[in-house]
N, C-alpha and C positions, 0 to 999 in steps of 0.2 A: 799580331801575326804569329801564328805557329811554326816552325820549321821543322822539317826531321830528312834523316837519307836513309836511303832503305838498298839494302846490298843480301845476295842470298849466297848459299851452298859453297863453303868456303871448305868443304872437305878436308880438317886439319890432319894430320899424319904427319910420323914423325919417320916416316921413310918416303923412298923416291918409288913411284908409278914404274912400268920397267919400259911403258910407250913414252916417257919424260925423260931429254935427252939433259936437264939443267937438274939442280939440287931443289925437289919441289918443296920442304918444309924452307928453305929462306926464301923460295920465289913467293911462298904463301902469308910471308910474314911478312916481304916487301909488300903486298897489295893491302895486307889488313892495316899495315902500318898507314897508308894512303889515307883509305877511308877514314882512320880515327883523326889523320889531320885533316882531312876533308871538312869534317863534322866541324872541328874544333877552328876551321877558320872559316866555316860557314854561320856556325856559333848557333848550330841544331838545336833543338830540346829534346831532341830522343834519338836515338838510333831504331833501326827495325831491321831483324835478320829473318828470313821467309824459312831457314832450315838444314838439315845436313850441315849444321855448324862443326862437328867430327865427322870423319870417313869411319867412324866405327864407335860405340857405344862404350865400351872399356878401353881406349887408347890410353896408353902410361901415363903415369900422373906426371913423368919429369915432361913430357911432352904437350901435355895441356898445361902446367905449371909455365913453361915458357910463352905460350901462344893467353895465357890469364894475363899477363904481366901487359900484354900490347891491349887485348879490349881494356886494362882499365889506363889508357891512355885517355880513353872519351872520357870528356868532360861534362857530359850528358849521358843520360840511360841509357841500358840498349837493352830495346824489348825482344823477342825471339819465340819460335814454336818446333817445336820437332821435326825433324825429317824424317826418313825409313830408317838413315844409316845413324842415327842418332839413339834410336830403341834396339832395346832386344828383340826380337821377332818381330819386327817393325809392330809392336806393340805400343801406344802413349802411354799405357798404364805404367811402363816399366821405367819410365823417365828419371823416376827418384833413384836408381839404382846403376844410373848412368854418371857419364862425364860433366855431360849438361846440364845435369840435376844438379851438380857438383858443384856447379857455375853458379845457379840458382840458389842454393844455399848458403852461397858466399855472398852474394849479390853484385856478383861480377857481369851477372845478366838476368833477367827477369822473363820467366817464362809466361807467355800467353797461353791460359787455356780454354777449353768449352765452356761457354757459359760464366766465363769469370773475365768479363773484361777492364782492361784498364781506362780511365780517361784523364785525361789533359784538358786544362783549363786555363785560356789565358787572353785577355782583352774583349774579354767578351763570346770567345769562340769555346764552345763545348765540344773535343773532336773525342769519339769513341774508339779505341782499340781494341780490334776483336780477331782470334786465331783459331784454326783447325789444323792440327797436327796430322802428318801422316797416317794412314789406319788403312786395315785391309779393305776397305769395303767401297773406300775414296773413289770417284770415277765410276763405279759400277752401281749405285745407289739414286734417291733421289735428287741431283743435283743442289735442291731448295735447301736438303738440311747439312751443307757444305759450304753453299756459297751466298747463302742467305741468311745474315747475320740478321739480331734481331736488335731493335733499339733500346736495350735494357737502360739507360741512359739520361734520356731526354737529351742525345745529345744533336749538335749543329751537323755535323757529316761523322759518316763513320767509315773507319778504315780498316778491312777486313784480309787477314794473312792466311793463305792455303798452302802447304806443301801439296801439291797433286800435280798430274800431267795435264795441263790445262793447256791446249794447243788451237792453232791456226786453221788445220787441214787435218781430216782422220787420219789415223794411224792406221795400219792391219789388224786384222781379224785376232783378235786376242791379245790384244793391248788396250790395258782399258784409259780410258781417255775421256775430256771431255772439252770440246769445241768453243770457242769464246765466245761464237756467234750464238748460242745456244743457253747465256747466263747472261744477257744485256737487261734481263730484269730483276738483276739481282738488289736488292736492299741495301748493300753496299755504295758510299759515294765510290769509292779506290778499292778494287781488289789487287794484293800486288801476291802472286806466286811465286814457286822455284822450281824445286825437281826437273825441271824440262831443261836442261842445261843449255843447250843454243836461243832458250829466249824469245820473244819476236818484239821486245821493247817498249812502248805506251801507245794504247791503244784506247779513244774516246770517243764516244757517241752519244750525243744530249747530255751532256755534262756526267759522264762516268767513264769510271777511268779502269781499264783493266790492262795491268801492269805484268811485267818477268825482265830484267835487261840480262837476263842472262846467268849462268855459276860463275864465281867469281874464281874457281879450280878451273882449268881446262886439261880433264882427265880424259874425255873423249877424245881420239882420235879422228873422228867422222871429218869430210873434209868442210862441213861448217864452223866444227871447232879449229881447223887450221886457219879460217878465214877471220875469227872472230874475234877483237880484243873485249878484256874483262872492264864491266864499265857498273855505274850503277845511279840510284836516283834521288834526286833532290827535289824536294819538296817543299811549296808553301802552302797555308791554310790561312784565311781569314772572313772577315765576313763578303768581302766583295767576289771567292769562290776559293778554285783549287789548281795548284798551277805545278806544272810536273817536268823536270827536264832532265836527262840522261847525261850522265860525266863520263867520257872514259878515261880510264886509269894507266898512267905510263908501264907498261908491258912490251916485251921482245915478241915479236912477228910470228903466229904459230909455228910455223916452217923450221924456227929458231929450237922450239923446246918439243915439239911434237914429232914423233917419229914413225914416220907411217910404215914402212917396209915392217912394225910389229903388229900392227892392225888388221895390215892387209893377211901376214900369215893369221892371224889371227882368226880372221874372216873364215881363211879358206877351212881352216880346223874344225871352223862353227861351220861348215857347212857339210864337212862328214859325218859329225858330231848329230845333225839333225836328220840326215842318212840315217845313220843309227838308230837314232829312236824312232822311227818309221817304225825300222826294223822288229823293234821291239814290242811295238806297239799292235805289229800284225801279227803276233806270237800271242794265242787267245788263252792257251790254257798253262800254267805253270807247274811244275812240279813239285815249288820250293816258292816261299812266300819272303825267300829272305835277297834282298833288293842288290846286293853282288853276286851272288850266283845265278840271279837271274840274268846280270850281264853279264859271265863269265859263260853261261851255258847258252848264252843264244853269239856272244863272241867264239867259242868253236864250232858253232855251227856255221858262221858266215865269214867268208874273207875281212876280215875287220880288222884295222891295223892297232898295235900293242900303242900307239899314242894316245889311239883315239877311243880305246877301252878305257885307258888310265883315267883319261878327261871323265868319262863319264861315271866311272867307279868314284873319283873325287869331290865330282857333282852330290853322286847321291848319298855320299858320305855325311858333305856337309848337312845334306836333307835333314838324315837321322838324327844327326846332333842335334839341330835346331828343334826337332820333335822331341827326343829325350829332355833337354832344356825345358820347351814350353812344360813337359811333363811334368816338372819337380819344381819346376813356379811356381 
């Protein structure tokens, strides 16, 4: 028999959320601590992390140097693939130049990539490990060449990791997404995801399993993530099949550490904030190609409040940088 647990989107950071009413790097370090005993008295052969193993791709080294210290508690591997918040411009390529590359050169974690899968071999079972890393194109593409892993292998089942928004029910009109119900013919025996942080937990039909139990951060404010404790999954493989069951992990009651009264303003800011760009957006011709004076010069022309200017000059600040960045990659 093979075992492994598979836990996703641990958002490390070495500061606290400002909607997190508790001290998030030791809340984060209480659950990671869990799972590495989890593993090690379940007596796993691998770990699996689904992504967004950092809330940011350059996080301080004293602050991943403390959270290295707790994965190598596992006494077993732990294999992993990139999240959005894991690259620079949610790029895979840029992974060597990261945190988690950093992991991976140490062999603190082992990264799964395209086309380069791992396998495990034990009593007779051949199980394949296969990953797709977040990428701009995820969701909005062929679904086949994401979630249809290929048997480079010859192996018994193969288990295949996405970071995408792989969801229950559609989203809105410009969210791109892609429906479970819509990859039940995928090549994969287990596809297990992350990114979608509330999760909808094991889901099987004719012997396929597509998996998410959820981020194991609960940064979301939304009131599912108040509802939600952080949990994650255990797994067995052998030759009689595949058998999947969800742990939750001892956690304080969202209500505890989630603070909605910053959300809700929060909300309502996003909702001038999208006013705004309306606004902007019905403004055909510009005088000025330069991305603050465009919202400084349509800000005096309309009653627009000095908060909700700020927000979106911030916005598009960051935009620039990330383009100047991709530029000198």
């Amino acid at each position: 028999m093979i075992s492994f647990l598979y836990f996703t989107d641990t958002h490390i950071r070495g500061t606290t959320p400002k909607n997190r009413l508790d001290s998030f790097p030791d809340t984060i370090k209480d659950k990671i601590d869990q799972v590495m005993a989890l593993a090690n008295e379940h007596q796993v052969d691998f770990l699996l992390h689904g992504g967004d193993v950092f809330d940011r791709p350059d996080l301080s080294p004293s602050t991943v140097g403390q959270f290295a210290q707790l994965f190598r508690k596992a006494k077993a591997p732990i294999y992993a693939i990139a999240g959005n918040h894991d690259t620079f411009g949610h790029n895979p390529l840029t992974v060597t130049r990261t945190m988690l590359g950093l992991l991976d050169a140490f062999g603190i974690m082992t990264l799964i990539h395209p086309d380069q899968p791992v396998v495990v071999e034990k009593e007779g079972v051949r199980l394949q490990l296969s990953g797709q890393p977040y990428h701009y194109d995820l969701d909005q593409r062929d679904p086949k060449l994401d979630y249809y892993p290929v048997n480079e292998t010859n192996a018994t089942y193969m288990i295949h990791l996405v970071h995408s928004m792989l969801v229950e029910r559609a989203l809105p009109e410009g969210v791109s997404h892609t429906l479970i119900d819509h990859i039940w013919g995928t090549t994969a025996d287990v596809i297990f995801t992350g990114h979608f942080h509330s999760g909808f937990g094991i889901k099987e039909k004719d012997g396929t399993f597509i998996c998410n139990p959820g981020a194991l951060a609960r940064i979301n404010n939304h009131w599912t993530e108040i509802e939600r404790m952080p949990t994650v999954i255990l797994g067995e493989v052998d030759k009689a099949g595949i058998r999947l069951k969800e742990i939750q992990l001892k956690a304080q009651k969202g209500e505890a550490v989630l603070d909605r009264s910053y959300v809700e303003k929060a909300s309502h800011q996003e909702e001038k904030l999208h006013a705004f760009v309306q606004q902007v957006k019905e403004k055909a011709n510009f005088e000025t190609l330069q991305m603050g004076d465009i919202i400084r010069e349509i800000a005096a022309m309309s009653n627009v409040e000095e908060k909700v200017r700020e927000e979106a000059l911030r916005r598009m600040t960051l935009i620039e940088e990330r383009w100047e960045r991709d530029e000198t990659e």
